[in-house]
mmCIF file as gemmi writes it, N, C-alpha and C atoms, coordinates in Angstrom:
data_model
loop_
_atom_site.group_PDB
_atom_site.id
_atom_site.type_symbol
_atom_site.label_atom_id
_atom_site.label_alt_id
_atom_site.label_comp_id
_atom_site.label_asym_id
_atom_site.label_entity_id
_atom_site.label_seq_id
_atom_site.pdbx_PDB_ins_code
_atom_site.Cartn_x
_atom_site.Cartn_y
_atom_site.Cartn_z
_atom_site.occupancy
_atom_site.B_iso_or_equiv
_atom_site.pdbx_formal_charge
_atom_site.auth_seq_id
_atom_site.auth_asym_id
_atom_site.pdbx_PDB_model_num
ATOM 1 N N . UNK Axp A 1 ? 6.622 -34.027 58.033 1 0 ? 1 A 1
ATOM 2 C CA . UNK Axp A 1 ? 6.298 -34.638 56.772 1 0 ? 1 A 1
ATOM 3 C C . UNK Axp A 1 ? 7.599 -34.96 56.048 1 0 ? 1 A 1
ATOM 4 N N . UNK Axp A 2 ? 7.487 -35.9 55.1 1 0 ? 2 A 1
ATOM 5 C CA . UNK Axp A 2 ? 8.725 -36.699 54.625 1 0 ? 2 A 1
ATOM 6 C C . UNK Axp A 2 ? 8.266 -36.895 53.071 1 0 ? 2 A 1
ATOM 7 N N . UNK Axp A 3 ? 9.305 -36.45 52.488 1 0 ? 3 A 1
ATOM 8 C CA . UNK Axp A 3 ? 9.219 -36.341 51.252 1 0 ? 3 A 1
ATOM 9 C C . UNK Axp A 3 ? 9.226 -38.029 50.715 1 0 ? 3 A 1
ATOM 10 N N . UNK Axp A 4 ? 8.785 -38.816 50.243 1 0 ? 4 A 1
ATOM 11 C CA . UNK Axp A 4 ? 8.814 -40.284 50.025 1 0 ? 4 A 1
ATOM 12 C C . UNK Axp A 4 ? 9.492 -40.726 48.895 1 0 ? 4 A 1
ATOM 13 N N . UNK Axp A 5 ? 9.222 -39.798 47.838 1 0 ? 5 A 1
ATOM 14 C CA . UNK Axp A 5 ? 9.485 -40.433 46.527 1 0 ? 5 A 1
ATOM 15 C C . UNK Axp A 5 ? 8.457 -39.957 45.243 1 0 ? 5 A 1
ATOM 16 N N . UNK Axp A 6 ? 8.133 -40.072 44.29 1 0 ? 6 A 1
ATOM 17 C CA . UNK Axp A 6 ? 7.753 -40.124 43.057 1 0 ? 6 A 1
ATOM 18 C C . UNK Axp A 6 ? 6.448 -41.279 43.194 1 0 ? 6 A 1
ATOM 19 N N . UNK Axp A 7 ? 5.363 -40.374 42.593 1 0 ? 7 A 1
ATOM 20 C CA . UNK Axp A 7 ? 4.054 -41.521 42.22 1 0 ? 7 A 1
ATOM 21 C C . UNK Axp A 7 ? 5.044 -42.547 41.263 1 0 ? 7 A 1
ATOM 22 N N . UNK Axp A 8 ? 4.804 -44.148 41.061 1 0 ? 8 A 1
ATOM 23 C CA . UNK Axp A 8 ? 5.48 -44.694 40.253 1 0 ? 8 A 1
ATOM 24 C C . UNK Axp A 8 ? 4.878 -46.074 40.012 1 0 ? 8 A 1
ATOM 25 N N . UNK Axp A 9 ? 4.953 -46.67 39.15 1 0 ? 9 A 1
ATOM 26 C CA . UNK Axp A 9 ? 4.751 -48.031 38.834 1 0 ? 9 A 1
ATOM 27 C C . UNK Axp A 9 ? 5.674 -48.738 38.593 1 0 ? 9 A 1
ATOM 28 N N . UNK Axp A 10 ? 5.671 -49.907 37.717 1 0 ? 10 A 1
ATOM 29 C CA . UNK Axp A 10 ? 6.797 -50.735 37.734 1 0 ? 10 A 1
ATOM 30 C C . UNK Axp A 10 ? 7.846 -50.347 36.756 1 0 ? 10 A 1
ATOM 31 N N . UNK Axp A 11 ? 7.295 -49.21 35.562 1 0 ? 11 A 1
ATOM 32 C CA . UNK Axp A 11 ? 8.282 -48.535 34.312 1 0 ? 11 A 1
ATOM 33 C C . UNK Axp A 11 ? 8.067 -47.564 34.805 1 0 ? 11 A 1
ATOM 34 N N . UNK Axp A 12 ? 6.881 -46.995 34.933 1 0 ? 12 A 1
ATOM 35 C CA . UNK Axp A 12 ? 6.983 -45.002 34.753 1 0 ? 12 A 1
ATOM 36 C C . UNK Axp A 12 ? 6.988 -44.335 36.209 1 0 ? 12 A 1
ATOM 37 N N . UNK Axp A 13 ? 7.562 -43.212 36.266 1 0 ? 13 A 1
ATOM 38 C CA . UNK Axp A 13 ? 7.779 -42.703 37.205 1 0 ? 13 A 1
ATOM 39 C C . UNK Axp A 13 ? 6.796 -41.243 36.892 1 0 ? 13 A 1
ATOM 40 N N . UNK Axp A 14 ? 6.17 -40.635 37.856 1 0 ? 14 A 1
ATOM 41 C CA . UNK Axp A 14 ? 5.387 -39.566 37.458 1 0 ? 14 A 1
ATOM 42 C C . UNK Axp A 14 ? 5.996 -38.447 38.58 1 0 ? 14 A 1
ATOM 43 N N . UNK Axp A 15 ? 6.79 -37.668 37.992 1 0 ? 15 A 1
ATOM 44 C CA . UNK Axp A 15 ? 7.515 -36.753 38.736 1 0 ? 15 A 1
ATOM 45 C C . UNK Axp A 15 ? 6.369 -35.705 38.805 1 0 ? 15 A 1
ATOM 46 N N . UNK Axp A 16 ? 4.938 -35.443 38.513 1 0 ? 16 A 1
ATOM 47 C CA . UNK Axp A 16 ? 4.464 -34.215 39.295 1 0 ? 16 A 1
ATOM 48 C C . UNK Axp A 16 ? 3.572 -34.637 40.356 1 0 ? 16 A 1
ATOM 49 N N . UNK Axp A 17 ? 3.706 -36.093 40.713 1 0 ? 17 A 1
ATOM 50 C CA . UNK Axp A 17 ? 3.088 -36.251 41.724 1 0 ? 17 A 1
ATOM 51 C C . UNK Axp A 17 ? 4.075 -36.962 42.397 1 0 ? 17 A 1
ATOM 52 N N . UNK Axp A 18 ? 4.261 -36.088 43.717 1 0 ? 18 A 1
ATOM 53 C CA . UNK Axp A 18 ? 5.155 -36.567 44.95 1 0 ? 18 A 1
ATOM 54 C C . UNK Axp A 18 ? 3.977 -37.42 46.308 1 0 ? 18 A 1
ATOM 55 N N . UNK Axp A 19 ? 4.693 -38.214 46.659 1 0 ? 19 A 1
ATOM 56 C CA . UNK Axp A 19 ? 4.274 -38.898 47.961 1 0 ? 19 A 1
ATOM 57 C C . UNK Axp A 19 ? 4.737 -38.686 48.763 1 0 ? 19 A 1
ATOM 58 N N . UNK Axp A 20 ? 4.054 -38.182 50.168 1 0 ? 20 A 1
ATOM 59 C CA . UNK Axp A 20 ? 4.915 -37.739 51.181 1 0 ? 20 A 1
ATOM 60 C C . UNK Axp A 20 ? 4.063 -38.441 52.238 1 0 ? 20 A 1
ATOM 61 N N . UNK Axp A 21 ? 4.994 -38.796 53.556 1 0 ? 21 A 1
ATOM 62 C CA . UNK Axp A 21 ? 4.36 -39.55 54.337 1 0 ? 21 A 1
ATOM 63 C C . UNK Axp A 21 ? 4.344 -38.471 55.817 1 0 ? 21 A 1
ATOM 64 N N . UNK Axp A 22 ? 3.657 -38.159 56.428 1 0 ? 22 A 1
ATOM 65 C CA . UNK Axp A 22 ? 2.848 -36.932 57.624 1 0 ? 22 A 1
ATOM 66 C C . UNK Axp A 22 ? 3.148 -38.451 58.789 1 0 ? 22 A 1
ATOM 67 N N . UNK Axp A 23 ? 3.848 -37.686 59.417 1 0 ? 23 A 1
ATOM 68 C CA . UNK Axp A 23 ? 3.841 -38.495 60.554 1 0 ? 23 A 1
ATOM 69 C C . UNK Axp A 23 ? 2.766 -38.268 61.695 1 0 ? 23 A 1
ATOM 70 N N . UNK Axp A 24 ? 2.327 -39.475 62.172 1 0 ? 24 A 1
ATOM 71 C CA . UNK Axp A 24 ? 1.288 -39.448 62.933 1 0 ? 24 A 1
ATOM 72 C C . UNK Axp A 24 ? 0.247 -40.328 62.261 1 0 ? 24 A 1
ATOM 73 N N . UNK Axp A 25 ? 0.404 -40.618 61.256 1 0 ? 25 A 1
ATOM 74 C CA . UNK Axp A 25 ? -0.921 -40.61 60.49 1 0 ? 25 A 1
ATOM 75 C C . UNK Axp A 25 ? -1.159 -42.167 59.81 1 0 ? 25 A 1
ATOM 76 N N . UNK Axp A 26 ? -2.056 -42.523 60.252 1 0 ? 26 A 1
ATOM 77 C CA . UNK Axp A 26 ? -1.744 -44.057 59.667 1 0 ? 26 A 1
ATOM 78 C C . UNK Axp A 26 ? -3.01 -44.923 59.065 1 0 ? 26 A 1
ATOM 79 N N . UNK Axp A 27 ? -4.036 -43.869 58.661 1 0 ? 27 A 1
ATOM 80 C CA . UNK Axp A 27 ? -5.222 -44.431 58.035 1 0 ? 27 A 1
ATOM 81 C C . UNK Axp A 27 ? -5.741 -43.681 56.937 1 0 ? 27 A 1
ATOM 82 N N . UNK Axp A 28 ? -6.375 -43.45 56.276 1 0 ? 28 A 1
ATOM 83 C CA . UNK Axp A 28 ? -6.993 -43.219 55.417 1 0 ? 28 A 1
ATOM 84 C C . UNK Axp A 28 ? -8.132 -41.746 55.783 1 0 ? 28 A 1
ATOM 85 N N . UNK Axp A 29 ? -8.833 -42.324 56.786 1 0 ? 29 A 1
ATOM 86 C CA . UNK Axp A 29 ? -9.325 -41.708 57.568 1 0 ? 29 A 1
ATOM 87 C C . UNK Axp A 29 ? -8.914 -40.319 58.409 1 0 ? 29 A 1
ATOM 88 N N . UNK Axp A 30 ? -7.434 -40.584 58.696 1 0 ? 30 A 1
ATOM 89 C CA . UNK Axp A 30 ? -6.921 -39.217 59.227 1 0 ? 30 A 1
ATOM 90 C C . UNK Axp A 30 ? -6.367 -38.526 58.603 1 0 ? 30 A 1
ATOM 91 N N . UNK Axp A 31 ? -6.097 -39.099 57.273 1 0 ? 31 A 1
ATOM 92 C CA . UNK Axp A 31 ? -5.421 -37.914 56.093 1 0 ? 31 A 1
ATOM 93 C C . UNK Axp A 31 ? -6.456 -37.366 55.157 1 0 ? 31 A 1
ATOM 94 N N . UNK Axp A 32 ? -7.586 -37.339 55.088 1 0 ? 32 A 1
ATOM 95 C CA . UNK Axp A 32 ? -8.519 -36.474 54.953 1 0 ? 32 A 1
ATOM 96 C C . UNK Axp A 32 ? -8.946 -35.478 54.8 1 0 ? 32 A 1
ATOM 97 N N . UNK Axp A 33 ? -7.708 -34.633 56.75 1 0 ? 33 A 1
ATOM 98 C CA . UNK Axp A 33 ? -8.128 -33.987 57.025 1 0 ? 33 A 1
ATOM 99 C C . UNK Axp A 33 ? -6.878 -32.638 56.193 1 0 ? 33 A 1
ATOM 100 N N . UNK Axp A 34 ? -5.892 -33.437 56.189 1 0 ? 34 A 1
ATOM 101 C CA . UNK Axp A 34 ? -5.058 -32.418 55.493 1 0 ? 34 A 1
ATOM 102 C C . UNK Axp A 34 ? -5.066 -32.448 53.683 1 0 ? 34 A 1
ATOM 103 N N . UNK Axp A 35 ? -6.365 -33.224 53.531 1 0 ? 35 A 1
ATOM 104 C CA . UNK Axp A 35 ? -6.485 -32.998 51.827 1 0 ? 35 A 1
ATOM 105 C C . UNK Axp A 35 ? -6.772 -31.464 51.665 1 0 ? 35 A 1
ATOM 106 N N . UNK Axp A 36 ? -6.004 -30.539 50.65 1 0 ? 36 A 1
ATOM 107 C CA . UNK Axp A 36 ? -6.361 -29.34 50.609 1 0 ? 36 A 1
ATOM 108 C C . UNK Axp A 36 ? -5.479 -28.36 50.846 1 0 ? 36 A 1
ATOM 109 N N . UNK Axp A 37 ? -4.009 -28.918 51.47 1 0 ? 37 A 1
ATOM 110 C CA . UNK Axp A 37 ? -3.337 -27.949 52.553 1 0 ? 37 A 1
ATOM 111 C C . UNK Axp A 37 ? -2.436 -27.656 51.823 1 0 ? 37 A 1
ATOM 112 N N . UNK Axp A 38 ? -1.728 -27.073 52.101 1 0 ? 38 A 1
ATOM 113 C CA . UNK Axp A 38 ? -0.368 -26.35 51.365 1 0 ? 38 A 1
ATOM 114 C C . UNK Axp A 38 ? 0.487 -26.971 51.997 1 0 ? 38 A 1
ATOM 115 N N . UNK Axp A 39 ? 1.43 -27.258 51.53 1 0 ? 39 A 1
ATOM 116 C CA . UNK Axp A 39 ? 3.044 -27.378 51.703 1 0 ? 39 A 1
ATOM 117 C C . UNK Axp A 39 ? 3.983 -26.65 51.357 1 0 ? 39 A 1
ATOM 118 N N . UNK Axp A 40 ? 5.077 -26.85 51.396 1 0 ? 40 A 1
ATOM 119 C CA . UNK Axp A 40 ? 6.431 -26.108 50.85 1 0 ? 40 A 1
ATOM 120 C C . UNK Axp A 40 ? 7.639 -26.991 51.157 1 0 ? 40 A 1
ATOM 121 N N . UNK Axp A 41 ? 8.577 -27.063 50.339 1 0 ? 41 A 1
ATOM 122 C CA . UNK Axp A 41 ? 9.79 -27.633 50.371 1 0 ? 41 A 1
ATOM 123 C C . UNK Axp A 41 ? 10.833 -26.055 50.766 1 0 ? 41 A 1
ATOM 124 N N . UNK Axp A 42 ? 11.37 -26.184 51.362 1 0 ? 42 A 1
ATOM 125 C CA . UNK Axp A 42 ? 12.412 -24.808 51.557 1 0 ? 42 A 1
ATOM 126 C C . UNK Axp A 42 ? 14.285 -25.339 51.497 1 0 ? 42 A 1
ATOM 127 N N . UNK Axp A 43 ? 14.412 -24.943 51.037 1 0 ? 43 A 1
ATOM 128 C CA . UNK Axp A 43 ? 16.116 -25.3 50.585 1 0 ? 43 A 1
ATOM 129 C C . UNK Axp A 43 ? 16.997 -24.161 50.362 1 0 ? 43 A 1
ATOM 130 N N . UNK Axp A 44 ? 17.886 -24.308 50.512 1 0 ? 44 A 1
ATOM 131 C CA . UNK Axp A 44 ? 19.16 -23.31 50.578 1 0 ? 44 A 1
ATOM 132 C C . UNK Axp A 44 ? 19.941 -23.502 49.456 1 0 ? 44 A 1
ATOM 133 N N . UNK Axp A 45 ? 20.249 -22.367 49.007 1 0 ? 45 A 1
ATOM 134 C CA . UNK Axp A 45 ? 21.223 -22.468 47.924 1 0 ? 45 A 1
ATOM 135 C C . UNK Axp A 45 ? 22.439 -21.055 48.122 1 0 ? 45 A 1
ATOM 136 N N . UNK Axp A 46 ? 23.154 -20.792 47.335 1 0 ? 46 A 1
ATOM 137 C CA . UNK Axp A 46 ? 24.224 -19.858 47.114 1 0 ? 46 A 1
ATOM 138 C C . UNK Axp A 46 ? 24.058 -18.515 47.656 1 0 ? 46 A 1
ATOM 139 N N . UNK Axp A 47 ? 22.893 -18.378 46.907 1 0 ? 47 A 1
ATOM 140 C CA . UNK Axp A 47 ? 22.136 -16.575 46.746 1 0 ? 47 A 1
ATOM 141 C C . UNK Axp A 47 ? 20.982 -16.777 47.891 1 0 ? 47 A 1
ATOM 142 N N . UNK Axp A 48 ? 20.775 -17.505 48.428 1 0 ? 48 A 1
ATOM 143 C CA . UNK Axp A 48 ? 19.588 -17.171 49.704 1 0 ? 48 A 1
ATOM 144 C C . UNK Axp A 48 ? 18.704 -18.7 49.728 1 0 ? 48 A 1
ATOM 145 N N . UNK Axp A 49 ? 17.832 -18.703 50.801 1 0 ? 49 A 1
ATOM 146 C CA . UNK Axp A 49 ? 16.595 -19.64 50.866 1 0 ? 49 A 1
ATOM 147 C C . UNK Axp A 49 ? 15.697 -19.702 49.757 1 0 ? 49 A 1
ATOM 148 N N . UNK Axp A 50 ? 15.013 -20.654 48.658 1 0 ? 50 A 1
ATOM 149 C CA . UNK Axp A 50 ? 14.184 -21.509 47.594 1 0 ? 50 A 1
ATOM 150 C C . UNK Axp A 50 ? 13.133 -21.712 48.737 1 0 ? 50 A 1
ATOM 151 N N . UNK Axp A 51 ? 11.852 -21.56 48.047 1 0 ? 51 A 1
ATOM 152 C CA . UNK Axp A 51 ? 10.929 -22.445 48.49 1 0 ? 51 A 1
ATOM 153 C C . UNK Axp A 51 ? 9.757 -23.172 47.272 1 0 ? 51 A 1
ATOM 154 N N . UNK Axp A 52 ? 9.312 -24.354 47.234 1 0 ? 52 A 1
ATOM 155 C CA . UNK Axp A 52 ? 8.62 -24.849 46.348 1 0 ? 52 A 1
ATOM 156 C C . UNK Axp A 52 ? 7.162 -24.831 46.961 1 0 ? 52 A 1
ATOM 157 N N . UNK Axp A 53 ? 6.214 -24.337 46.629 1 0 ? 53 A 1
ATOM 158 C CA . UNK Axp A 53 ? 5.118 -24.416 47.361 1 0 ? 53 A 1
ATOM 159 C C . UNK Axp A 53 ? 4.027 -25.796 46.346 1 0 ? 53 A 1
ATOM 160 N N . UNK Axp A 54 ? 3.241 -26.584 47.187 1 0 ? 54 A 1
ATOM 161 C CA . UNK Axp A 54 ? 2.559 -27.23 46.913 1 0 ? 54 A 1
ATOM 162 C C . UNK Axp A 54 ? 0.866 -27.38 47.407 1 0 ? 54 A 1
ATOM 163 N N . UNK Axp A 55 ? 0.284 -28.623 46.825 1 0 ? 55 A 1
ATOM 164 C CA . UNK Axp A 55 ? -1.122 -28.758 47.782 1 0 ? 55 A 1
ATOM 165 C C . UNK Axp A 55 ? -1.366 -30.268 47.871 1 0 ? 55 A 1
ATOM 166 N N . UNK Axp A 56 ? -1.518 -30.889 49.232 1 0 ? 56 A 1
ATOM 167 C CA . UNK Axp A 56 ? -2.347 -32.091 49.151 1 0 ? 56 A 1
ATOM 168 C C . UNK Axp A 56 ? -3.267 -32.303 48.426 1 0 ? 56 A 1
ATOM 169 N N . UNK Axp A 57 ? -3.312 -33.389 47.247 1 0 ? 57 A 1
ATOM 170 C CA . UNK Axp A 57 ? -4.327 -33.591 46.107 1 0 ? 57 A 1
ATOM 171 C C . UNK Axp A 57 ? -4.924 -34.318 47.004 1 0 ? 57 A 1
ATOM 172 N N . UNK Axp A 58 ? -4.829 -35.832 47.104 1 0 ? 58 A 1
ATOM 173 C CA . UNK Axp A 58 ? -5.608 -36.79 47.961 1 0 ? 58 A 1
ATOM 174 C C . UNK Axp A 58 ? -4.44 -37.731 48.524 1 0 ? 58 A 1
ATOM 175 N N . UNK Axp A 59 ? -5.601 -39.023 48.716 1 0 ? 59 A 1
ATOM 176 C CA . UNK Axp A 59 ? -4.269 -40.031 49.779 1 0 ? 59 A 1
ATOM 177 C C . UNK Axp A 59 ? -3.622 -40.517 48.522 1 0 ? 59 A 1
ATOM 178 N N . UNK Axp A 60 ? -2.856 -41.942 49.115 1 0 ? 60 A 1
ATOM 179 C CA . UNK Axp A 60 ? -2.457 -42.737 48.694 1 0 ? 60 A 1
ATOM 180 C C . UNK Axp A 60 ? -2.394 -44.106 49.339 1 0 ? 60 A 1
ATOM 181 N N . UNK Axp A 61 ? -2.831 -45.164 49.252 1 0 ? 61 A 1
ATOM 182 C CA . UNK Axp A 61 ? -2.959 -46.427 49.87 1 0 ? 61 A 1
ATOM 183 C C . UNK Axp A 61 ? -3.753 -45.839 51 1 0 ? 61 A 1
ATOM 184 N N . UNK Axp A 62 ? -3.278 -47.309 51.713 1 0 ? 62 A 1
ATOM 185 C CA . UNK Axp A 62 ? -3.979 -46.603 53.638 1 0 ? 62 A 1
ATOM 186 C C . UNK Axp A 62 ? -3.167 -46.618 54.533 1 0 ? 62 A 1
ATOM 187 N N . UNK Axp A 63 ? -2 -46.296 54.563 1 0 ? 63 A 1
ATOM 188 C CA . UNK Axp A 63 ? -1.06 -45.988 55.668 1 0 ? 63 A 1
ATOM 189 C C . UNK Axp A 63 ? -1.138 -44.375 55.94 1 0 ? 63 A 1
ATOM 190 N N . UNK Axp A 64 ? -1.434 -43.596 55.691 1 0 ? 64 A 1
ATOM 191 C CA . UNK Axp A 64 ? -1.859 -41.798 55.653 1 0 ? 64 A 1
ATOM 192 C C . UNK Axp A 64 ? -0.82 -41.34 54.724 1 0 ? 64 A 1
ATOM 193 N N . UNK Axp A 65 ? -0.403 -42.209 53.544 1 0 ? 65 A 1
ATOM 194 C CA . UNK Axp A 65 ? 0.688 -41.423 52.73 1 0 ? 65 A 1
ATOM 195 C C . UNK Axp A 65 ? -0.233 -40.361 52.059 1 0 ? 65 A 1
ATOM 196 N N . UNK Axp A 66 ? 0.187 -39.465 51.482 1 0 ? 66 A 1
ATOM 197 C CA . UNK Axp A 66 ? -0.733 -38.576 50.628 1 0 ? 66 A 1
ATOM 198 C C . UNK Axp A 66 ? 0.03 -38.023 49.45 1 0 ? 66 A 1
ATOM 199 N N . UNK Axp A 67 ? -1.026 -37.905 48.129 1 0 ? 67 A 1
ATOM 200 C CA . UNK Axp A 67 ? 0.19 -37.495 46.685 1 0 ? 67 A 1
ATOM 201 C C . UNK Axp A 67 ? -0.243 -35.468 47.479 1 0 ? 67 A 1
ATOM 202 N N . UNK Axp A 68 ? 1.054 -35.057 46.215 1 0 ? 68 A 1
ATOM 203 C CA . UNK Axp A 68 ? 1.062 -33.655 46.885 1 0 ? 68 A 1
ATOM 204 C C . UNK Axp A 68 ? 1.171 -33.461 45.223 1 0 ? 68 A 1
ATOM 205 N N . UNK Axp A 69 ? 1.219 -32.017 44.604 1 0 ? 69 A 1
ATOM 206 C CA . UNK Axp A 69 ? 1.268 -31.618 43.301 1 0 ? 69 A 1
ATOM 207 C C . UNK Axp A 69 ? 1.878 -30.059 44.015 1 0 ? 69 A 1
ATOM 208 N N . UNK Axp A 70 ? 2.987 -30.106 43.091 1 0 ? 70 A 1
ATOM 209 C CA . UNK Axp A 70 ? 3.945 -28.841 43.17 1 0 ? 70 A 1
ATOM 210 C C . UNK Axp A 70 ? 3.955 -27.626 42.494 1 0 ? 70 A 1
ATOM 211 N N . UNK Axp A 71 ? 4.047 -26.652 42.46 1 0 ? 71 A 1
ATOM 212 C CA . UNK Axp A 71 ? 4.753 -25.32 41.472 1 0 ? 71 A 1
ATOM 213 C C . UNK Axp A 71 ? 5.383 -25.54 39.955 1 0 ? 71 A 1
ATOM 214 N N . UNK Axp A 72 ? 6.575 -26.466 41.118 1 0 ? 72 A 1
ATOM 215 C CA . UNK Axp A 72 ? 7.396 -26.962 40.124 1 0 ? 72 A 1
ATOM 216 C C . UNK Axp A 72 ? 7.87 -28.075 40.654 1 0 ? 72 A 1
ATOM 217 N N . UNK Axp A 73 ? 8.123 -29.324 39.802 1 0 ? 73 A 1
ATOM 218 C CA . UNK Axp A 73 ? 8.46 -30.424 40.45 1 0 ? 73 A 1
ATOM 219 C C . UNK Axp A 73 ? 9.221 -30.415 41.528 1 0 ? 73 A 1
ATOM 220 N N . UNK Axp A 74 ? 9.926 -31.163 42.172 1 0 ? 74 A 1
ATOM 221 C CA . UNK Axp A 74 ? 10.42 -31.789 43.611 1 0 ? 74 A 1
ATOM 222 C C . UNK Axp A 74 ? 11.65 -32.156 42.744 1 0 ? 74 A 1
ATOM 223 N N . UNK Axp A 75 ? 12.927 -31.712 43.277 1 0 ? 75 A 1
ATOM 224 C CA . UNK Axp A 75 ? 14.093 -32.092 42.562 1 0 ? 75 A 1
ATOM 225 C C . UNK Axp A 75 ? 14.649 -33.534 43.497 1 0 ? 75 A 1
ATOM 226 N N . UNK Axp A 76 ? 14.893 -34.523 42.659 1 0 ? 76 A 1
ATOM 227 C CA . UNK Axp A 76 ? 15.09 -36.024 43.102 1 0 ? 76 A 1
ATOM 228 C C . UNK Axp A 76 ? 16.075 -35.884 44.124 1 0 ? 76 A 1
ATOM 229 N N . UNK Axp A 77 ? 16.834 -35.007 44.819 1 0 ? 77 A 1
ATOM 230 C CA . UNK Axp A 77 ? 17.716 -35.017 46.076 1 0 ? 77 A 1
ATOM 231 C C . UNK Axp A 77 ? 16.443 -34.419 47.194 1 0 ? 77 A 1
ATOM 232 N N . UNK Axp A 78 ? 15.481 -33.892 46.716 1 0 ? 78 A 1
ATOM 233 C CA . UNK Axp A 78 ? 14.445 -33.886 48.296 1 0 ? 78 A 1
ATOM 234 C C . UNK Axp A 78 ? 14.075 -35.278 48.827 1 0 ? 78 A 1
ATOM 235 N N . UNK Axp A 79 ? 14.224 -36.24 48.145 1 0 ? 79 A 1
ATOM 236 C CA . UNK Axp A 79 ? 13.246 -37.119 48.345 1 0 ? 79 A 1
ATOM 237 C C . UNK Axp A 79 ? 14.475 -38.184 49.848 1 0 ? 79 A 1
ATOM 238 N N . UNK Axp A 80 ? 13.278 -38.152 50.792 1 0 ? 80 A 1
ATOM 239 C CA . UNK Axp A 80 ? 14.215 -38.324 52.2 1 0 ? 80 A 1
ATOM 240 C C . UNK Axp A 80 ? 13.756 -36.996 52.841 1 0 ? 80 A 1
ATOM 241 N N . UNK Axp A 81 ? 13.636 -35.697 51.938 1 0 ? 81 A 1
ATOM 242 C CA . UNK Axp A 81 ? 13.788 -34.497 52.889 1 0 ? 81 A 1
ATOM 243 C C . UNK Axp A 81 ? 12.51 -33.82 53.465 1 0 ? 81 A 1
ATOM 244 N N . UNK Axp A 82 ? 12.882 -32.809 54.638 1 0 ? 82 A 1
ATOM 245 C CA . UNK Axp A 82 ? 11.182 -32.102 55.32 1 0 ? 82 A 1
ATOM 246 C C . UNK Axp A 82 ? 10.705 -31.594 54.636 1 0 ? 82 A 1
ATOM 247 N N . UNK Axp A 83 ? 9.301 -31.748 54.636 1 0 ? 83 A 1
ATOM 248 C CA . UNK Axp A 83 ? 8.399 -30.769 54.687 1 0 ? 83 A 1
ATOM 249 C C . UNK Axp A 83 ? 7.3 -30.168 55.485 1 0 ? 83 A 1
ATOM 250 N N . UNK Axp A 84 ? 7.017 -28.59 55.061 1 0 ? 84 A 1
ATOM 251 C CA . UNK Axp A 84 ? 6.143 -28.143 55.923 1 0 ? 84 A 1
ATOM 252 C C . UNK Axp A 84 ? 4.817 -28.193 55.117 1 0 ? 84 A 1
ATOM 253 N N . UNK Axp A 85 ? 4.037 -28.342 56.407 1 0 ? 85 A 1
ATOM 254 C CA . UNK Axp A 85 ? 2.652 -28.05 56.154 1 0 ? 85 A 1
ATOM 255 C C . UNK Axp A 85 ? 2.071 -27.25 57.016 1 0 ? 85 A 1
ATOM 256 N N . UNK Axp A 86 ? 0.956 -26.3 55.611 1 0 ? 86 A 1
ATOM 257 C CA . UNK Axp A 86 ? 0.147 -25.294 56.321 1 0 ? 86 A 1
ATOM 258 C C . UNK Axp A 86 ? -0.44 -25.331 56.718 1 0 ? 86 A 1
ATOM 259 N N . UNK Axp A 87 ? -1.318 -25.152 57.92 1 0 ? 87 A 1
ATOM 260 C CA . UNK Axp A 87 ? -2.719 -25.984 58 1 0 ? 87 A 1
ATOM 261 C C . UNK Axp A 87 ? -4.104 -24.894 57.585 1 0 ? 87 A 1
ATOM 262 N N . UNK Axp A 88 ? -3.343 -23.906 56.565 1 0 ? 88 A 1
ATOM 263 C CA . UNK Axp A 88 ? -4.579 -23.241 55.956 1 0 ? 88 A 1
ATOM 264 C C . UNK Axp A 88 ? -4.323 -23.266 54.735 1 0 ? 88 A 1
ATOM 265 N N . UNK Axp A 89 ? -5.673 -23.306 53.888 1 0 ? 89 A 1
ATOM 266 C CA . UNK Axp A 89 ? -6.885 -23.222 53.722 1 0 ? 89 A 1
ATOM 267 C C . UNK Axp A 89 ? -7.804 -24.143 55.353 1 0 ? 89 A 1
ATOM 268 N N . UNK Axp A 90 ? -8.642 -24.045 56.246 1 0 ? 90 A 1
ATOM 269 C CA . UNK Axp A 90 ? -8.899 -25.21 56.648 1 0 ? 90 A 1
ATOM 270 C C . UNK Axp A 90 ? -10.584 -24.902 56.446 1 0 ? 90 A 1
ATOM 271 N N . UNK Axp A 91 ? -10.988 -25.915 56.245 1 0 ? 91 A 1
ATOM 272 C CA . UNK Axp A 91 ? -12.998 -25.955 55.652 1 0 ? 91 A 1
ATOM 273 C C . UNK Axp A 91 ? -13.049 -26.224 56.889 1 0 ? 91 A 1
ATOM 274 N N . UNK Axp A 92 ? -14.576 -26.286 57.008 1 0 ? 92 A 1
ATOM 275 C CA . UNK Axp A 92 ? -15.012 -26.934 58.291 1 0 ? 92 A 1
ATOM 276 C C . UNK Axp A 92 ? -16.409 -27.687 57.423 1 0 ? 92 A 1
């Protein structure tokens, strides 16, 4: 998963919703399945490993991008960077 960027329009930028693009995934239809899931951003700093934990809200367009909602926002140097996904909670 790939951190994309900031929900945004043509003025506003909405920094608590991140877009991240899941590779593999290229419909609408197959991102669905990870509405619900957890993520995490993990980063390194001075004093040890950060992690930001998040959750797939829903999609975005129809390429399988999906918005994610954070802890705490996504600091604007992730964006380009990995992320993991959990694949629990999973419903059936």
């Amino acid at each position: 998963m790939v951190f994309a960027g900031f929900r945004r329009g043509k003025r506003n930028q909405h920094e608590s919703q991140a877009l991240v693009k899941i590779e593999g995934l290229n419909s609408r239809k197959e991102a669905h399945f990870y509405l619900g899931k957890r993520i995490v951003y993990v980063y390194r700093t001075k004093h040890g490993i950060k992690t930001i934990w998040g959750r797939i809200a829903t999609q975005h367009g129809n390429n399988g991008v999906v918005r994610a909602r954070f802890s705490h926002n996504l600091p604007g140097k992730a964006i380009g960077g990995i992320l993991r996904v959990m694949l629990y909670p999973h419903r059936h």
